[in-house]
C-alpha positions in Angstrom: 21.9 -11.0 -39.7 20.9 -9.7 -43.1 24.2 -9.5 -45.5 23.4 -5.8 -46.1 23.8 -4.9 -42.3 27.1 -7.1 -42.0 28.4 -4.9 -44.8 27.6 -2.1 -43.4 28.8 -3.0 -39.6 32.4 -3.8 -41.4 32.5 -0.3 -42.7 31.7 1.0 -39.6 34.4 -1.1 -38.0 36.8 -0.4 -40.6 36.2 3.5 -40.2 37.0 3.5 -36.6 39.7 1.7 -36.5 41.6 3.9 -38.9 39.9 6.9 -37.7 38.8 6.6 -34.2 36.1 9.6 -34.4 32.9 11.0 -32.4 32.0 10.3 -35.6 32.3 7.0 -36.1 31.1 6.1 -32.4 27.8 8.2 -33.5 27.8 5.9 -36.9 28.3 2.8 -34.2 25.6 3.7 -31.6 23.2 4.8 -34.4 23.8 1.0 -36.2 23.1 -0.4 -32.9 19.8 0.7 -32.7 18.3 -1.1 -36.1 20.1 -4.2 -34.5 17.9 -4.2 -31.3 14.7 -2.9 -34.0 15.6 -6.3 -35.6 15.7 -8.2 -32.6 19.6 -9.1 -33.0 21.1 -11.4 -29.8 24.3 -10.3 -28.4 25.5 -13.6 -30.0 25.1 -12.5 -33.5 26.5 -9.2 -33.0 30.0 -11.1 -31.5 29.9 -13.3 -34.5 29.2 -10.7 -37.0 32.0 -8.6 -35.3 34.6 -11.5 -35.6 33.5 -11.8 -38.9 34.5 -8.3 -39.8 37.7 -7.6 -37.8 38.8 -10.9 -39.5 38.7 -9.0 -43.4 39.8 -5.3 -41.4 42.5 -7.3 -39.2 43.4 -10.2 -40.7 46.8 -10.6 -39.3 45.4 -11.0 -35.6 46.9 -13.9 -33.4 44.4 -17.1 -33.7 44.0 -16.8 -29.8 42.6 -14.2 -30.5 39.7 -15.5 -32.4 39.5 -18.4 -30.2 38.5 -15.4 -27.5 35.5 -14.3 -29.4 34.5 -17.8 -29.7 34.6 -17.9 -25.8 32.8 -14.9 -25.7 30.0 -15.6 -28.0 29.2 -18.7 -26.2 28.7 -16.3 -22.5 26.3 -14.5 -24.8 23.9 -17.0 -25.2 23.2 -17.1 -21.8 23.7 -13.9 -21.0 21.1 -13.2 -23.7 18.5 -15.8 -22.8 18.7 -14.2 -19.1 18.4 -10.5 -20.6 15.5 -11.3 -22.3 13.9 -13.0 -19.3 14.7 -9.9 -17.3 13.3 -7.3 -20.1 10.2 -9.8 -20.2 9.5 -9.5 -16.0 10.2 -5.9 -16.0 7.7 -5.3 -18.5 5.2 -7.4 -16.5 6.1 -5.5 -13.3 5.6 -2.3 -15.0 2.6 -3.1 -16.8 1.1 -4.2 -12.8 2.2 -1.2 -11.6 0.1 0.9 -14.2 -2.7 -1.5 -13.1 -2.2 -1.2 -9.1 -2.0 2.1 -9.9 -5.7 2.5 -11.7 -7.0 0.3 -8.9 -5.5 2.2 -6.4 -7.5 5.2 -8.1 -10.5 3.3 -8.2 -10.3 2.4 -4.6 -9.6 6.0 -3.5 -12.8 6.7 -5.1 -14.8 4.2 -3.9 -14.0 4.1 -0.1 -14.5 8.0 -0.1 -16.4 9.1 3.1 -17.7 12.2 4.3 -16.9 13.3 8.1 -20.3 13.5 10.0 -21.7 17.3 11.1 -22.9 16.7 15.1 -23.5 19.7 17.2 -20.4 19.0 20.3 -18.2 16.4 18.4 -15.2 17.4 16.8 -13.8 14.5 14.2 -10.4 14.1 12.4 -9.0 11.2 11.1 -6.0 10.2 9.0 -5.2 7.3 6.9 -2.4 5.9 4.9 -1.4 3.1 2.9 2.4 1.7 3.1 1.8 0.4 -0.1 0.3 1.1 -2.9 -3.1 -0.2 -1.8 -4.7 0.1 1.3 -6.3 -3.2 3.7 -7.1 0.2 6.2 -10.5 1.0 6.1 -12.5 3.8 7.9 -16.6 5.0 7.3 -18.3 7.6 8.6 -22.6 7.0 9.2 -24.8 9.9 10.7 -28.2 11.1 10.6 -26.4 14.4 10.3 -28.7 15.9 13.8 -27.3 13.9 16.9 -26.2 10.8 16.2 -22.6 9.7 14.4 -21.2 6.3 13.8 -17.3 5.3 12.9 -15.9 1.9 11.4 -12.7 1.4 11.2 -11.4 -2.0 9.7 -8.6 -3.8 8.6 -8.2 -6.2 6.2 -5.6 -9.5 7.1 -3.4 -8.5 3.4 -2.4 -6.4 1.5 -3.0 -5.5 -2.8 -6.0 -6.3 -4.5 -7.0 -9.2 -3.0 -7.6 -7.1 0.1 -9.3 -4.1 -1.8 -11.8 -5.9 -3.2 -12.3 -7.8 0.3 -12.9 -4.2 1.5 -15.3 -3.3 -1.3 -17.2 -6.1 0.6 -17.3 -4.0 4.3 -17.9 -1.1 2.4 -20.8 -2.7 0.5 -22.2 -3.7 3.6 -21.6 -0.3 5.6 -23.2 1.6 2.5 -26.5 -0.4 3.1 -26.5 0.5 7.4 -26.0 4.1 6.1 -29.4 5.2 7.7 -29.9 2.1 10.0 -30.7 2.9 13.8 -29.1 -0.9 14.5 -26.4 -0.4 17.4 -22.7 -1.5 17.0 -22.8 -5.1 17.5 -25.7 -5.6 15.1 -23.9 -3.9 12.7 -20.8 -6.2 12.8 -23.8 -9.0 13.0 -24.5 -7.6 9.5 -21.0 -7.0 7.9 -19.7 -10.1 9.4 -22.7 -12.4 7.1 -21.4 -10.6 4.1 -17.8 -11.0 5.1 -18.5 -14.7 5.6 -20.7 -15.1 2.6 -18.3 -12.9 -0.1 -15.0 -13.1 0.7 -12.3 -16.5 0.3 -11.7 -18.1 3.7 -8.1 -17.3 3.9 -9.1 -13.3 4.7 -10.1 -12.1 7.8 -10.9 -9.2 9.0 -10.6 -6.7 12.2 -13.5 -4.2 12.7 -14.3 -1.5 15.5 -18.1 0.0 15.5 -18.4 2.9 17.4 -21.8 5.2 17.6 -21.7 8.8 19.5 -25.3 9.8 20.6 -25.2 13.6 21.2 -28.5 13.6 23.3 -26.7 11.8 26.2 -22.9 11.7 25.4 -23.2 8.0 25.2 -20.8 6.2 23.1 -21.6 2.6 22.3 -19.4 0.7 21.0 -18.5 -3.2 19.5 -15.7 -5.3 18.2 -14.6 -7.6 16.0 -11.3 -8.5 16.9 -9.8 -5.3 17.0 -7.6 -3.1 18.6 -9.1 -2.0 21.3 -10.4 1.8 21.0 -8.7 4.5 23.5 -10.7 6.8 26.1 -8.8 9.5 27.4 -10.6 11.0 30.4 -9.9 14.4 30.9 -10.7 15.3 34.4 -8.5 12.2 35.4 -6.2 12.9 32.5 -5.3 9.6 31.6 -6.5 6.8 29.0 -8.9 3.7 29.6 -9.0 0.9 26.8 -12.2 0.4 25.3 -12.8 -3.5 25.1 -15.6 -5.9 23.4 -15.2 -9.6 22.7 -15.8 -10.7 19.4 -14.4 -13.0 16.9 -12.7 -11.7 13.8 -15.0 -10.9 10.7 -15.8 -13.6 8.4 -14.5 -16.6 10.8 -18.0 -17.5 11.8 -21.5 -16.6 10.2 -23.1 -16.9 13.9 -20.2 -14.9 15.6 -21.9 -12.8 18.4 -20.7 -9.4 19.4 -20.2 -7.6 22.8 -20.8 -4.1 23.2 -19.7 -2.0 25.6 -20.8 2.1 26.2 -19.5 5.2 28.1 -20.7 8.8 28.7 -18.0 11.4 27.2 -17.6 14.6 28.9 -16.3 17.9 27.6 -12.7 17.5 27.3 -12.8 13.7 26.6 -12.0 12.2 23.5 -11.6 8.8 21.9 -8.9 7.3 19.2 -9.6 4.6 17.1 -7.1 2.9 15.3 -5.5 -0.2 13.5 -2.7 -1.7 14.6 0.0 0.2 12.1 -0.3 2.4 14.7 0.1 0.4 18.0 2.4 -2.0 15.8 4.3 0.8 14.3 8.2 -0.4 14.0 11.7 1.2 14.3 15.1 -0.4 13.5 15.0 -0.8 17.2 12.0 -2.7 17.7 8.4 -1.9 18.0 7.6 1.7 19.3 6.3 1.3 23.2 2.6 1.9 23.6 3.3 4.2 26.4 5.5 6.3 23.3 1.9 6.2 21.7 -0.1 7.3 24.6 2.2 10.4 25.2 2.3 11.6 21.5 -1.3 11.4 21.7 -1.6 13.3 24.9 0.8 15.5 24.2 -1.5 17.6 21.9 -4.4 16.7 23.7 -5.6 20.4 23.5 -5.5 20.6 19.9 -8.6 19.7 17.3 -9.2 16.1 16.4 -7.8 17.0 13.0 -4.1 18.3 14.0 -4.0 15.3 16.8 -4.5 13.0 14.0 -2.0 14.6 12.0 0.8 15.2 14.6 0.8 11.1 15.6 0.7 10.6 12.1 4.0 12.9 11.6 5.4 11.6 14.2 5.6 7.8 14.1 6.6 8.3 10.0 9.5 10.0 11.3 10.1 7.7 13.7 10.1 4.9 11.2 12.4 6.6 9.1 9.5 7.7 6.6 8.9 4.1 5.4 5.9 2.8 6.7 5.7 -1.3 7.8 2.1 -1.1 7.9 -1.1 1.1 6.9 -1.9 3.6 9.0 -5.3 4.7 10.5 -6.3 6.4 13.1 -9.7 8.3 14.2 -10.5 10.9 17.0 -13.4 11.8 18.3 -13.5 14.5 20.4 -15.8 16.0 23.0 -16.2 20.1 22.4 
């Protein structure tokens, strides 16, 4: 430490000992601040301080001073560890600012627009439970009678799974206008899955296409959960299920697909498994607890059934998420 500042730190020091003012505390907490501006360890400021007390107090017991000795040896580590600490917390922040822009970015560039087709009423809602999202959902139509629905999930979370995402949604973009059914478009998305992305991520992928001429929904998987079809003349749900391996396991993975005819009333919900997975302290929420807050507002748009399981299974989980939430409904008018 400069001689200057230990001259000036003894004043101090001498003032409020004899005085024991706001003033001198203010003098004190002002000093402080050039000492962390100049980068002073803890150390230095013990030794500088039993440097002074020795001229203000000189008559002190040597047991004293053998305390300070103590003391200024704790503060080596203590200040190799608080600069380690001030070091990571500047990292974490400075990756939160990042997560944060990418987040942004990927907000952005997942954005899709819900198809207009003459019967069909669509709502969705999705959330991450982090910062970034591994949900994703796309909307395709030819905006007169047909309307398709993807709704994947990436195995991870953070940026490595955003930019695996980027992928599907690369791939999606490019079947905007295609009149391929579902399993050729997982055919498609699963080659660039295969081809772009690092073998450790996988992931899960429902294709679902509504044809308004006939009321036909055809539909394909890709290890995912399977889709729900609640028939409302019998007023109960039917799971919608189509073999086929997990995207990017297998460049000649073959899909199944399945169809069914949706009557007025009917609707379907699509969604990712921080929905059937959700979690309580208790345990995993029942999938009959999931059936019946989905059927409870049955007679509500697709929009404000989305919404009200959404609501509901935050609550239940004590607003913390485990798991990024998606769900879809398509709904017969």
């Amino acid at each position: 430490m400069p001689r200057d500042m230990e001259r000036e730190y003894k004043e101090i020091l001498r003032q409020y000992i004899e005085n024991q003012s706001e003033q001198n505390l203010y003098l004190g907490e002002t000093f402080s601040r050039g000492l962390i501006e100049k980068d002073i360890s803890p150390e230095e400021v013990i030794s500088i301080h039993k440097s002074a007390l020795k001229d203000v107090l000189p008559g002190l017991p040597s047991k004293v001073w053998h305390s300070f000795d103590f003391l200024i040896e704790m503060m080596i580590r203590y200040g190799l560890a608080l600069k380690e600490h001030q070091s990571l917390v500047k990292k974490q922040e400075e990756m939160q600012v990042e997560m944060e822009l990418a987040s942004n970015v990927q907000e952005t560039l997942l954005k899709t627009k819900i198809p207009s087709i003459e019967g069909l009423d669509i709502g969705y809602v999705t959330v991450p439970s982090r910062t970034m999202s591994g949900d994703y959902i796309y909307f395709v139509s030819n905006e007169v009678d047909e309307a398709g629905v993807a709704v994947a999930d990436v195995m991870g979370k953070g940026i490595p799974a955003a930019l695996c995402m980027s992928m599907v949604k690369f791939g999606m973009d490019s079947l905007q206008h295609t009149e391929k059914g579902p399993s050729e478009v997982l055919s498609v998305i699963n080659r660039i899955v295969e081809k772009s992305v690092n073998d450790s991520m996988f992931v899960t992928m429902f294709y679902g296409k509504y044809d308004a001429g006939n009321s036909l929904f055809s539909y394909a998987s890709a290890g995912h959960e399977p889709a729900l079809l609640y028939r409302a003349a019998e007023d109960r749900f039917h799971e919608l299920f189509a073999k086929g391996l997990l995207l990017g396991v297998s460049e000649d993975a073959e899909y199944g697909e399945g169809a069914v005819t949706i009557e007025d009333g009917d609707f379907i919900a699509i969604m990712t498994d921080g929905v059937t997975e959700a979690r309580t302290p208790e345990g995993f929420v029942e999938k009959e607890t999931i059936l019946d807050l989905i059927g409870s507002v049955k007679d509500k748009n697709a929009q404000e059934m989305a919404e009200h399981v959404f609501a509901e299974l935050d609550r239940m989980q004590g607003f913390r998420l485990q798991d990024d939430f998606s769900l879809v409904i398509l709904k017969k008018k």
